[in-house]
DRENFI-807729 format. One record per residue (C-alpha): x, y, z. Coordinates in Angstrom, 1 decimal. Example, Ala and Ser with C-alpha at 12.3 -4.5 7.8 and 13.67 -1.06 7.14 Angstrom:
2
<<12.3; -4.5; 7.8>> <<13.7; -1.1; 7.1>> 
! end
This chain:
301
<<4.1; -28.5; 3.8>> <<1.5; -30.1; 5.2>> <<1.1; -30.8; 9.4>> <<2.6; -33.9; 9.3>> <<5.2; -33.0; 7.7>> <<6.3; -29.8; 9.6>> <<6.1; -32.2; 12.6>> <<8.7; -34.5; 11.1>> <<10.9; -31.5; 10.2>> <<10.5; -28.8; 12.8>> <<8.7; -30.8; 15.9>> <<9.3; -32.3; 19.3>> <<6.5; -34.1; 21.2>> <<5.0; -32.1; 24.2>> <<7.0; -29.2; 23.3>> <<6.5; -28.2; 19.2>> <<3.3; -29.6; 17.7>> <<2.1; -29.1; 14.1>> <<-1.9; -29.5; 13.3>> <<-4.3; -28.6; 10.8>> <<-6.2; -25.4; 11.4>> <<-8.3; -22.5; 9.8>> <<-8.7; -22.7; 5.9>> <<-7.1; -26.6; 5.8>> <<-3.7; -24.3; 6.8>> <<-1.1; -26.0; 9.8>> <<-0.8; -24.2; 13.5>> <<2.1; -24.9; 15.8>> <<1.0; -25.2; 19.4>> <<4.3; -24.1; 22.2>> <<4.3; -25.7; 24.9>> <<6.9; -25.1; 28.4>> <<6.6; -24.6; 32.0>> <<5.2; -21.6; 31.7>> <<2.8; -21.6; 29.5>> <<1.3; -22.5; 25.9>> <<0.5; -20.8; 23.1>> <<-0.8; -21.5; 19.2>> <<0.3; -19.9; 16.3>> <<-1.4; -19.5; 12.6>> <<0.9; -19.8; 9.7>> <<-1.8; -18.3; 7.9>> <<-0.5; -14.4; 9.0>> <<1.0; -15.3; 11.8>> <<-1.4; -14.9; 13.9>> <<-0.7; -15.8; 17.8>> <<-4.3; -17.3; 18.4>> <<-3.4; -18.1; 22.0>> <<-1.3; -17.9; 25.0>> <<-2.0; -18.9; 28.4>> <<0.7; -18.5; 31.4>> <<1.0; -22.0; 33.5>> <<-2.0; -22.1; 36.4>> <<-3.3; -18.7; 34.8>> <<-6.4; -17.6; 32.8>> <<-6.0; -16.9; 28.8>> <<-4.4; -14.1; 28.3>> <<-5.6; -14.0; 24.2>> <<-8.6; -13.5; 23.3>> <<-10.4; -16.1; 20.8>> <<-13.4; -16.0; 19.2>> <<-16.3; -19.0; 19.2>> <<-17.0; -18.3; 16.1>> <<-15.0; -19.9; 13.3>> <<-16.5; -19.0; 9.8>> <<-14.8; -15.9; 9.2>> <<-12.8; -16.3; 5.9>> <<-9.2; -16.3; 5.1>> <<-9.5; -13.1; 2.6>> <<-10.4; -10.6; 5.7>> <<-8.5; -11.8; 8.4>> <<-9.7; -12.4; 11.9>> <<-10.6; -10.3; 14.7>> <<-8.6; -12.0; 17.9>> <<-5.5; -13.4; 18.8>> <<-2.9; -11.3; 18.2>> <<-2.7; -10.8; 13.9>> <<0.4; -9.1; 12.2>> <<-0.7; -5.9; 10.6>> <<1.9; -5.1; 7.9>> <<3.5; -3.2; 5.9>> <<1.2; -0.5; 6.8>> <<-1.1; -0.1; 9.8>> <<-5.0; 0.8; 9.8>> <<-5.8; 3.3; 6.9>> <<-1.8; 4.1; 6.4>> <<-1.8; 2.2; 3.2>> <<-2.0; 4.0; -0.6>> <<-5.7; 4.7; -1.2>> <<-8.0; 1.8; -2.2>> <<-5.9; -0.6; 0.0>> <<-7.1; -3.2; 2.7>> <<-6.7; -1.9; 6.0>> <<-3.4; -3.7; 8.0>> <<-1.9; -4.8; 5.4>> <<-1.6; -8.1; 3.5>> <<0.5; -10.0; 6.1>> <<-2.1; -11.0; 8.1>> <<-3.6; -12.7; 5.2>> <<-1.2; -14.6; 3.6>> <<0.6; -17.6; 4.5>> <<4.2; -17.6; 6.2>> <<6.5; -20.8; 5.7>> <<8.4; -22.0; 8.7>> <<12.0; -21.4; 9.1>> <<12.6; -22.7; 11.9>> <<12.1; -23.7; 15.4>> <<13.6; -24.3; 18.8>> <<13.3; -25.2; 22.6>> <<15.3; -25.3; 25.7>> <<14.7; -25.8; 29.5>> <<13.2; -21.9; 29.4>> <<12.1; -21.0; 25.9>> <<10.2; -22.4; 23.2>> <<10.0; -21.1; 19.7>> <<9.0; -21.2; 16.0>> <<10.1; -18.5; 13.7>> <<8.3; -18.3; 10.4>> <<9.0; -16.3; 7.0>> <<6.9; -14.4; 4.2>> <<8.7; -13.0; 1.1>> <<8.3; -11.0; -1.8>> <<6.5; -12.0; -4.9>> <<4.8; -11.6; -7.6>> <<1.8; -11.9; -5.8>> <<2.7; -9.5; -3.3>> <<3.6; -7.2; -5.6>> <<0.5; -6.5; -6.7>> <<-0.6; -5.6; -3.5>> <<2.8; -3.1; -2.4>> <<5.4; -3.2; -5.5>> <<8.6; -3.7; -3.3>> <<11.3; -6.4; -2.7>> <<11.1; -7.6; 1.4>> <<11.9; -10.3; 3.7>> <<9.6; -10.3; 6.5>> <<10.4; -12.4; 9.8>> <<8.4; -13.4; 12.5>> <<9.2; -14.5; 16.0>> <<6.9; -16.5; 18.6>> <<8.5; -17.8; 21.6>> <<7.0; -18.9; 25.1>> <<9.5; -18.2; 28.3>> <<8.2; -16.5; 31.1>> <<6.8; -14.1; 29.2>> <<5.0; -14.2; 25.6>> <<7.8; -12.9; 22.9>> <<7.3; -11.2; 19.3>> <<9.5; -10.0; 17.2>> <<8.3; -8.9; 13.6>> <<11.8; -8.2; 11.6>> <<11.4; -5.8; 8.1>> <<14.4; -6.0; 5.5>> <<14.4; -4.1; 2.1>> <<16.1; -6.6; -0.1>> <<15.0; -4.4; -3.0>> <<16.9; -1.5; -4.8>> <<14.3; 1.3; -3.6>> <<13.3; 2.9; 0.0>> <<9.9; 2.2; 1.2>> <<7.7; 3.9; 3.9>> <<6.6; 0.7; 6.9>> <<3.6; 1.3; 9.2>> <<3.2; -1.5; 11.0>> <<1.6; -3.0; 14.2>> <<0.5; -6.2; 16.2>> <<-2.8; -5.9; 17.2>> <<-3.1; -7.9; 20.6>> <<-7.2; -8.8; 21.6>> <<-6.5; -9.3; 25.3>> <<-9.2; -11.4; 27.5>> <<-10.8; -9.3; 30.1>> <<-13.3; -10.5; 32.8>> <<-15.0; -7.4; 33.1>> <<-14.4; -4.8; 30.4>> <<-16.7; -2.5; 32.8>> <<-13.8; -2.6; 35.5>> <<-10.4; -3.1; 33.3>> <<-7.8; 0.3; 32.5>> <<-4.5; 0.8; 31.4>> <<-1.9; 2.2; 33.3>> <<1.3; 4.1; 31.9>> <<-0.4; 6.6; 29.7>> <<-0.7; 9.4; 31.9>> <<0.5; 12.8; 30.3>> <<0.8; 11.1; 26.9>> <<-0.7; 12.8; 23.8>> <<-3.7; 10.9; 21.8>> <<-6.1; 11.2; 18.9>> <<-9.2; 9.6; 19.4>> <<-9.4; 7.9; 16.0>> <<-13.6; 8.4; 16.0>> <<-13.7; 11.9; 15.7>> <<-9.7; 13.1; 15.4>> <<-10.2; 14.9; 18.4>> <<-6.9; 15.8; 20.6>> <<-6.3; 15.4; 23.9>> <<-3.6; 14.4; 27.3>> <<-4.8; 11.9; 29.2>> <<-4.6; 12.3; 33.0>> <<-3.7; 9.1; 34.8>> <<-5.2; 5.6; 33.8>> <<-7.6; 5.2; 31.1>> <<-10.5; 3.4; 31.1>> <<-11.7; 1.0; 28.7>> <<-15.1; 0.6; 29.9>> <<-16.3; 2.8; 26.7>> <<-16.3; 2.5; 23.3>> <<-12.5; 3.6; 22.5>> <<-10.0; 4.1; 19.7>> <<-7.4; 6.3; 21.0>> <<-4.0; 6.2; 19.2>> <<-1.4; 7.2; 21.7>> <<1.9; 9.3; 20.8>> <<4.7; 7.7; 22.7>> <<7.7; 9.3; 23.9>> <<11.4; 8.5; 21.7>> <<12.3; 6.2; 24.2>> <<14.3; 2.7; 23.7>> <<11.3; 0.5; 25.1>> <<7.7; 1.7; 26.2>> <<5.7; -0.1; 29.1>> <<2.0; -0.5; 30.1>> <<-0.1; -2.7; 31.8>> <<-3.7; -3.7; 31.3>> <<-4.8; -3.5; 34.8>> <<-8.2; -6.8; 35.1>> <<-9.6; -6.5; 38.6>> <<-12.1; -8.8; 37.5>> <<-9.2; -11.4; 37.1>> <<-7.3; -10.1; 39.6>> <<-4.5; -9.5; 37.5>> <<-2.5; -7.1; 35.5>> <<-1.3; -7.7; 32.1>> <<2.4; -6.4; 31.1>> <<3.2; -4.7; 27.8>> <<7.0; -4.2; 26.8>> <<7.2; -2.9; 23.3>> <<10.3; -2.0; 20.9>> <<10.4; -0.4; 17.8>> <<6.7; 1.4; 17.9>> <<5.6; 4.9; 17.9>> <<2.3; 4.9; 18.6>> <<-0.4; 2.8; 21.2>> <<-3.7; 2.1; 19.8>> <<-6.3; 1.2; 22.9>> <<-9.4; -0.2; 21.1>> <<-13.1; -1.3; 21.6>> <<-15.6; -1.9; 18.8>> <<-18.0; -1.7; 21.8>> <<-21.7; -3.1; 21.0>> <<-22.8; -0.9; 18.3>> <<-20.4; -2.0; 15.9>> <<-21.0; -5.9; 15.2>> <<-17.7; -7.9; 13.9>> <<-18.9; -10.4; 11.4>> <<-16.6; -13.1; 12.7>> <<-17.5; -12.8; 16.3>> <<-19.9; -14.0; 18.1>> <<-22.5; -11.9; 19.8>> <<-21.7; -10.2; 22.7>> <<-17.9; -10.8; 22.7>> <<-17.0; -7.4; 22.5>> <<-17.4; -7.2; 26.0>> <<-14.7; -10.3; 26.3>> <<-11.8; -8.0; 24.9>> <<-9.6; -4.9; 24.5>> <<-7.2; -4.4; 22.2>> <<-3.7; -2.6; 23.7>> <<-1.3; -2.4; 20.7>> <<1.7; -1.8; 19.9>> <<2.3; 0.1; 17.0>> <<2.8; 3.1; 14.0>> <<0.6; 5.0; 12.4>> <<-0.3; 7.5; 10.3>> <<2.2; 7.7; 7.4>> <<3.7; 11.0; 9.3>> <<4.8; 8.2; 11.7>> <<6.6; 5.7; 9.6>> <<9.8; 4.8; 8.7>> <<11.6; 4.8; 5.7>> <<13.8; 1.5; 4.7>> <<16.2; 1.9; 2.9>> <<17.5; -0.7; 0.9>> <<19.4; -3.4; 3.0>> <<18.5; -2.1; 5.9>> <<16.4; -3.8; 8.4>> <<13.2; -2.5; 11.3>> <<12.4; -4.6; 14.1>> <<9.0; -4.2; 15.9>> <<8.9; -6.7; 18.9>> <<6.7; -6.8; 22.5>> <<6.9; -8.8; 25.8>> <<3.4; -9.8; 27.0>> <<3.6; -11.3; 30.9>> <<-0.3; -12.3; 31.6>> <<0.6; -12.9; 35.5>> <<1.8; -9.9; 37.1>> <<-0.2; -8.9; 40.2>> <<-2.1; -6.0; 40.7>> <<-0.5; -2.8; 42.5>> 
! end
């Protein structure tokens, strides 16, 4: 469907606006009290979200050649059904989610929420990529917090093994000053050299990082990206995840869709699981739901 006609269908002036974005492919701007965000139909990707009288919280690059066929690095993309490197050998890292396009399903607003929840299914396409039947839903909504929700059902007759994430770039105003609190005494692999270790207290993402954190089995996990540049502390609510990936390219490593220098304008605090020891296995009928809470306006402690 093009823009136009998503508005018709699934729209409501000043609240849920379709437009034409990346690749010729429609977006659907949110829009409340509290804030706005954009979303890509092409995989899903939350490009923006910025709380009412508050900086961006998302990251978004300047640069806007990158190519539908490798993703994007910003916003927050959908990395599905595996995560990083967990795929079977020869595969794309992520996944193929955050390139292909969803459909909408649907969408939604009231005095404290807005929302637009959009599909990707199985096919033949697909199966050429990961040979398994799946419905995958997504879940965008803007209240006083930024929602996901990324639901998994096997619709097929055979188990599969899911590794999945979403991989948040969050705007800092001086990567030099920013940390994230709530790791302390949590086990990590830094994912340069596989080297083990237990961090002790905040972490600091001034340098070059890529430190995949082992959470405890706990119903929800919490962490904050701490900005005093910004003078503000991002919350992080996540469900469904066993791991936290903390990530920065840092200078060395040049991202052929950013701009120069914006490497220093992000770190990436996500929720997710990895390696394949990590999974889960979905049996048929039965459903996984990843999902995180993202409030850009909390003030510092």
């Amino acid at each position: 469907m093009t823009a136009d006609e998503l508005n018709t269908k699934y729209g409501a002036p000043g609240r849920i606006v379709f437009r034409t974005g990346h690749c010729g492919y429609p977006e659907v701007a949110l829009a409340n009290k509290y804030g706005t965000a954009e979303v890509a139909l092409l995989g899903g990707n939350t490009l923006s979200y910025k709380p009412t009288g508050q900086p961006p919280v998302i990251f978004r690059t300047m640069k806007r050649d990158y190519n539908r066929s490798d993703g994007v690095h910003c916003g927050i993309p959908v990395c599905w059904p595996w995560f990083g490197k967990s795929g079977d050998p020869g595969t794309k890292p992520h996944g193929f989610a955050r390139i292909s396009l969803f459909t909408v399903r649907g969408t939604q607003y009231s005095d404290e929420m807005t929302e637009v929840t959009l599909g990707l299914k199985s096919s033949d396409d697909t199966k050429v990529l990961w040979p398994y039947d799946f419905d995958l839903e997504l879940k965008v909504s803007v209240s006083m917090k930024l929602n996901l929700s990324l639901r998994t059902k096997n619709t097929g007759s055979e188990s599969f093994l899911l590794t999945e994430g979403f991989h948040p770039y969050f705007m800092t105003g001086d990567l030099k000053s920013a940390y994230v609190r709530g790791v302390d005494g949590l086990d990590y692999v830094d994912a340069r050299d596989m080297s083990k270790g237990v961090f002790e207290g905040d972490f600091s993402v001034a340098e070059p990082c890529d430190h995949v954190v082992t959470l405890k089995d706990e119903p929800k996990h919490e962490f904050a990206l701490v900005d005093p540049a910004l003078k503000r502390a991002i919350g992080i609510v996540s469900t469904g995840n066993r791991r936290l990936v903390m990530w920065n390219p840092g200078g060395e490593t040049r991202l052929s869709d950013q701009a120069e220098g914006e490497w220093a304008k992000f770190v990436c605090v996500e929720p997710a699981t990895l390696w394949r020891e990590a999974g889960f296995t979905i049996a048929p009928g039965e459903e996984h739901t990843l999902a995180v809470a993202i409030q850009g306006n909390l003030e510092m402690a």
